[in-house]
C-alpha positions in Angstrom: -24.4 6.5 -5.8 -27.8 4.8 -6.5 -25.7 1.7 -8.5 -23.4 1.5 -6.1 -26.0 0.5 -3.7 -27.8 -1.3 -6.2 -24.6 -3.5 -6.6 -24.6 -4.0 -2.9 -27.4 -4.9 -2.4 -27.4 -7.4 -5.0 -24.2 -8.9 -3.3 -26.0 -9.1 0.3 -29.1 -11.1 -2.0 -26.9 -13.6 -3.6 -25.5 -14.2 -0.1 -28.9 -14.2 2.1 -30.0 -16.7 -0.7 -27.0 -18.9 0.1 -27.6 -18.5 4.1 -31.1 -19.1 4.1 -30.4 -22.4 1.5 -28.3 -23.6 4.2 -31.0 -23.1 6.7 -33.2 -25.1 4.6 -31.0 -27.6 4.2 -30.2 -27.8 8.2 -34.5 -28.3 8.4 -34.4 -30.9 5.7 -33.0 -33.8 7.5 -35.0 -33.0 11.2 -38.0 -35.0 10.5 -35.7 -38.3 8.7 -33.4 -38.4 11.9 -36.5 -37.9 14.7 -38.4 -41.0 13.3 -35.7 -42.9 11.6 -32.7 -42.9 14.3 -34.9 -42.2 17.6 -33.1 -45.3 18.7 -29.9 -43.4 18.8 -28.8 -39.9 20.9 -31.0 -37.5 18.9 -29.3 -34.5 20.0 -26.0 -35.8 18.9 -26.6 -37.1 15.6 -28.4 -33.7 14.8 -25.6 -31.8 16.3 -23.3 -34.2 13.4 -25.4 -33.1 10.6 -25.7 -29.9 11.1 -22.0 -29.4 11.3 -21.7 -30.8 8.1 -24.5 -28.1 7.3 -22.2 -26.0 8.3 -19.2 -26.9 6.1 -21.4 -27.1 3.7 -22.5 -23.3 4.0 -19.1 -21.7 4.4 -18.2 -23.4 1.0 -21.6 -22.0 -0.7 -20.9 -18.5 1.0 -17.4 -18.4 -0.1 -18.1 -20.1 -3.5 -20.9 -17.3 -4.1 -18.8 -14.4 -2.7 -15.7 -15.2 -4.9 -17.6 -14.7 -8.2 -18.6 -11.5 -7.2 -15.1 -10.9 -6.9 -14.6 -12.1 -10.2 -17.6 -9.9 -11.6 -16.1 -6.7 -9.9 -12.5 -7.4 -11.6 -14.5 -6.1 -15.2 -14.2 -2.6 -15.7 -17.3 -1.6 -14.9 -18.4 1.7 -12.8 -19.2 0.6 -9.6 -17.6 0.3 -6.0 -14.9 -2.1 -5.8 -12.9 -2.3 -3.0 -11.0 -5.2 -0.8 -13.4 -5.0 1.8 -16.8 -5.3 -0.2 -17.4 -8.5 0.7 -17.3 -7.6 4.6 -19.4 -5.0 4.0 -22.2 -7.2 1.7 -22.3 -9.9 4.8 -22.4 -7.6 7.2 -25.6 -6.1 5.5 -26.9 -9.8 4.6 -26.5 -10.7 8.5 -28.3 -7.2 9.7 -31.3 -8.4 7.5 -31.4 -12.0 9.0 -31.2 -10.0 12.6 -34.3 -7.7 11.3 -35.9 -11.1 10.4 -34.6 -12.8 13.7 -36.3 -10.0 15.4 -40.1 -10.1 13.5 -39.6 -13.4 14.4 -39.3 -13.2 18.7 -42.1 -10.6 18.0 -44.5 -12.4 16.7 -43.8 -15.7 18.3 -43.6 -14.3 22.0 -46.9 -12.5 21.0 -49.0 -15.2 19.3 -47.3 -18.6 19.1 -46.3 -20.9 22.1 -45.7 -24.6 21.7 -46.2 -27.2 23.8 -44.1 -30.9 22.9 -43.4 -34.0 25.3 -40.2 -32.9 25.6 -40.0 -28.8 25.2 -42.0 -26.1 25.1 -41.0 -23.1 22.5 -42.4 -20.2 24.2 -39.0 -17.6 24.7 -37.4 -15.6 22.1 -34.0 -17.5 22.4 -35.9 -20.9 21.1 -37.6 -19.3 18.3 -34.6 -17.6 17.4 -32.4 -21.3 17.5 -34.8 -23.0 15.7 -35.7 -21.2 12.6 -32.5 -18.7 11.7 -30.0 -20.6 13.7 -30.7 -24.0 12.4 -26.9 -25.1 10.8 -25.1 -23.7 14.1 -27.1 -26.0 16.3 -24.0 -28.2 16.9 -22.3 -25.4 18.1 -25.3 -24.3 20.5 -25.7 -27.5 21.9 -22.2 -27.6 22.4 -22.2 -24.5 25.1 -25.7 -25.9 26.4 -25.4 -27.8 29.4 -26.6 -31.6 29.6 -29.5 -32.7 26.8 -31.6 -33.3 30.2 -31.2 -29.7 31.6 -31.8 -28.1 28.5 -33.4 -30.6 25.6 -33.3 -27.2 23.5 -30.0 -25.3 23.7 -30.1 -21.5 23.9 -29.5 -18.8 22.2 -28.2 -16.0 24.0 -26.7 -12.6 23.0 -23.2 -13.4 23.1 -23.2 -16.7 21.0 -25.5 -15.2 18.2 -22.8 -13.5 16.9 -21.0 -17.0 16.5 -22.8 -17.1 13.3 -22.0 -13.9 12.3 -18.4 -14.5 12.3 -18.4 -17.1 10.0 -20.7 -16.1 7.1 -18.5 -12.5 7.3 -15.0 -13.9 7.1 -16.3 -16.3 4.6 -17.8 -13.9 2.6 -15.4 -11.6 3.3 -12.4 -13.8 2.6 -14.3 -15.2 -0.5 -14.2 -11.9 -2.2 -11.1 -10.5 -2.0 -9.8 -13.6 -3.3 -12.2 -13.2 -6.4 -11.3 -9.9 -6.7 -7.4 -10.5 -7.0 -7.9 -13.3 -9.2 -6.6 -16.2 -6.7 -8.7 -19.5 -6.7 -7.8 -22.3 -4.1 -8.9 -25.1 -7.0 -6.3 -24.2 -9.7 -7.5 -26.5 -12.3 -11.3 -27.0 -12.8 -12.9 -30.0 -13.0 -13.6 -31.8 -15.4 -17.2 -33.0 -14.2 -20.1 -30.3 -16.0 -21.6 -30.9 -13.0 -18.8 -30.1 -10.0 -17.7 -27.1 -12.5 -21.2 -25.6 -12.5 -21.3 -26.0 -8.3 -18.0 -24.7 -8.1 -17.7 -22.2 -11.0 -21.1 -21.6 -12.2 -20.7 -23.7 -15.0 -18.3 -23.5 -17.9 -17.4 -20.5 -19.4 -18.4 -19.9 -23.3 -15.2 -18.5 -24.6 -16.0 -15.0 -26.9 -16.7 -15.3 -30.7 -13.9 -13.4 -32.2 -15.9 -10.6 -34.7 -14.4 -11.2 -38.3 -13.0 -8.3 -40.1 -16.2 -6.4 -41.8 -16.3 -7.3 -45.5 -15.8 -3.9 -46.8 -12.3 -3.5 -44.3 -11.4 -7.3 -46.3 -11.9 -5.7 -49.6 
């Protein structure tokens, strides 16, 4: 029981780690397109990146979740079933809610700021803008006109948006690790693209040679 949880939780880890990389990597770019492109619509040019964030995430979340599909094909003794890789997002995306939910907490209680053009002071903003960072295309796409509402909401409804597609991409990920089916048939030949895909190339086994005293 213990290792099967263990195991889970490991799973849910590897996929926060890949969640919260894509969060970083939706931050990244903020301060480059504010001062370097203010000449153009803000707002849509970060609503651009971000979606390519956003590719970019699904194929690191279902990348990730198909080798531990691959892991669980060994026999080793620990849960493996079809739906594990609902079950590990599902617990990955509760933590990020936990998180999300420190988060309002704190913020609401301590931390209000004050910009030219906004003012974070509610529990959606906060929310948006730290956990929420690679959907903001799709937030600014249900948010009315960049004048109305400079930062687009957050509301109950469209936070589970994100949860939708880290679980079927995770989800999706790892059953088709766990049967053994891979979209990219042949892998490439790059060291590189074969470690971001794969996780490098495998090292085939040494073959152990017949003891000496079976030879004789």
């Amino acid at each position: 029981m213990k290792l099967n949880i263990k195991t889970h939780m490991q799973v849910a880890g590897k996929l926060l780690y890949a969640y919260f990389l894509a969060v970083a990597l939706a931050w990244a770019a903020v301060p480059l397109i504010i001062v370097l492109l203010s000449r153009f619509p803000v707002y849509l040019i970060l609503s651009i990146y971000t979606f390519c964030v956003t590719v970019i995430m699904i194929c690191i979340l279902y990348v990730t979740s198909h080798g531990c599909g691959e892991t669980d094909r060994k026999p080793y003794n620990w849960a493996k079933y079809n739906a594990k890789g609902f079950v590990c997002s599902a617990l990955a995306f509760a933590v990020i809610v936990i998180a999300e939910l420190i988060i309002i907490l704190l913020a609401d209680r301590y931390i209000i700021v004050r910009h030219p053009h906004f003012t974070i002071a509610s529990f959606n903003h906060y929310a948006k803008l730290i956990l929420y960072m690679p959907f903001f295309w799709f937030y600014r796409m249900t948010a009315g006109a960049p004048g109305e509402t400079p930062v687009p909401e957050v509301t109950p409804l469209t936070c589970l948006y994100p949860a939708v597609i880290v679980i079927l991409s995770c989800g999706v990920g790892y059953a088709m690790g766990f049967h053994g089916v891979r979209i990219i048939k042949n892998p490439p030949k790059n060291n590189f693209l074969r470690k971001l895909i794969y996780g490098g190339p495998r090292r085939k086994k040494k073959l152990k040679g017949i003891p000496k005293e079976d030879a004789r």
